[in-house]
Steps between C-alpha positions, in 0.01 A plus 500: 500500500736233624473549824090465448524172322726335751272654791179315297717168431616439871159548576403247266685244625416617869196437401533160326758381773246604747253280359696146406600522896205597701241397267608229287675187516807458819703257300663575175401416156833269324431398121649172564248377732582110412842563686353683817180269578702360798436845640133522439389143519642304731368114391735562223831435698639186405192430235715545162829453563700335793748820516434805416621829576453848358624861548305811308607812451232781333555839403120637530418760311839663398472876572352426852687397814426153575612172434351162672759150536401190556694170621360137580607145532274181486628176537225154513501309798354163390554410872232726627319455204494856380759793474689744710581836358640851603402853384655849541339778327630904479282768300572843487264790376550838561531550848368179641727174574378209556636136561361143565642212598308159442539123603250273247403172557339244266272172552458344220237223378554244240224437308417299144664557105805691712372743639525665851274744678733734784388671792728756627547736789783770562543758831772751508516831604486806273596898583406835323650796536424862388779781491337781321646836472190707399555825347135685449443766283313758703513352911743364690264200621262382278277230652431289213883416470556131643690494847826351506484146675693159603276204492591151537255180545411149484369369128308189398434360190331215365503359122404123335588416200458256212739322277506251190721403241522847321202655692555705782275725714424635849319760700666670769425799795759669667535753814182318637582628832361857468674795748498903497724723684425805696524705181248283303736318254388116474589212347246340270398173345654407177314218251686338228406310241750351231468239220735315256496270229814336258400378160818348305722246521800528708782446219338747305302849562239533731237795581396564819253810591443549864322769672482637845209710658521710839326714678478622885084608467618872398740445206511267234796355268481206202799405377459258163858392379579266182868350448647267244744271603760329328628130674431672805847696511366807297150729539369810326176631651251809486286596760244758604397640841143681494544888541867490517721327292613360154758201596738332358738225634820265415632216633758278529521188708858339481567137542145491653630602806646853462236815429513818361205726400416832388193718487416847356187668581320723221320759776135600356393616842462874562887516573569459184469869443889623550506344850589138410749334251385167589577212715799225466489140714821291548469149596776230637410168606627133533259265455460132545258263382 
């Protein structure tokens, strides 16, 4: 009986795994998307703060192997008019590996009551790698099984971006440059989509909900997060990712320059049943206004 159940679990997440890689979105999901949008939008480098860099660490699903990091720094170049950042992404899922590396750039137009419309670009180069060790039931090759592969090429993307006083928002593609190997894996447009509004006084609390839509044409993801902050060192949020997770974050931003932030995922997906415990997010930062 034990034996059965673990047989029908690992094929469950075969099966899930199977799908989020091949069939669904490239790039991983992180619940606090206002710290990563560096990575997916690239007008935002240099648009909110004049230093600004970030690592992530996520525990996805606990139960399953996998865990995707993130690092970036920004800095604004009011010299070029715009912003210069740097990106390096590593996500692991099973028995895939994959790792970017991005360089973002940032023009950035002044326009009236503040506010500032950016146009940004980023290239960098991006490699995925699958090491399966298959083990079928009943033949020793079963063609449906992925091949293993080593795959490394050029990316694009391509974001703007719009900014006022306590409005922010900005569409974004990335991986516009699509390729396949020999074995048919291929990287795939990415569309983003966030939005984010403050209401509050500085010196006091504030409420800010933001959201964050993706897609790559196959899969779809909404994230809708709302967060109360207190003089803009403290923040207690909930969130809510369609068809996947309850969220909830903390934060902590010390002597406005310092940050530290914490997320815990609530799965409601399908591996919720006995394969996943969840999913934690770790965030460190300095930031500089």
């Amino acid at each position: 009986m034990i034996k059965q159940f673990t047989f029908q679990k690992s094929i469950l997440v075969l099966f899930i795994l199977n799908w989020f890689s091949f069939k669904a979105q490239q790039e991983p999901l992180f619940t606090q998307f206002w710290n990563t949008k560096n990575f997916f939008n690239p007008a935002t480098v240099g648009l909110n703060y004049k230093h600004q860099a970030t690592f992530l660490a996520r525990w996805q699903w606990i139960g399953v192997n996998g865990a995707p990091e993130l690092a970036s720094y920004s800095v604004k170049l009011d010299k070029f008019h715009g912003g210069l950042g740097l990106s390096y992404l590593h996500d692991k899922i099973g028995f895939s590996n994959q790792n970017q590396l991005k360089v973002n750039y940032s023009y950035q137009i002044q326009l009236k009551n503040e506010s500032v419309l950016s146009i940004g670009i980023a290239g960098g180069i991006a490699n995925y790698r699958l090491d399966g060790i298959w083990v079928p039931p009943t033949t020793p090759i079963d063609p449906n099984l992925p091949v293993n592969f080593n795959q490394t090429n050029f990316i694009a993307d391509f974001g703007i971006a719009y900014s006022r006083k306590k409005f922010n928002t900005g569409i974004s593609v990335t991986q516009l440059n699509r390729q396949a190997n020999s074995d048919g894996y291929q990287y795939g447009e990415h569309f983003y989509v966030f939005a984010d509004y403050i209401f509050g006084k500085v010196n006091g609390f504030q409420f800010k909900p933001q959201i964050l839509y993706r897609t790559d044409l196959n899969f779809q993801s909404l994230d809708v997060n709302a967060s109360i902050f207190y003089k803009e060192k403290y923040s207690l949020g909930i969130g809510y990712r369609n068809r996947d997770a309850f969220c909830f974050n903390v934060g902590w931003d010390i002597k406005r320059k310092f940050r530290i932030g914490y997320a815990y995922d609530i799965t409601v997906s399908k591996l919720n049943n006995g394969v996943s415990g969840g999913s934690h997010e770790f965030v460190l930062g300095f930031i500089l206004k």
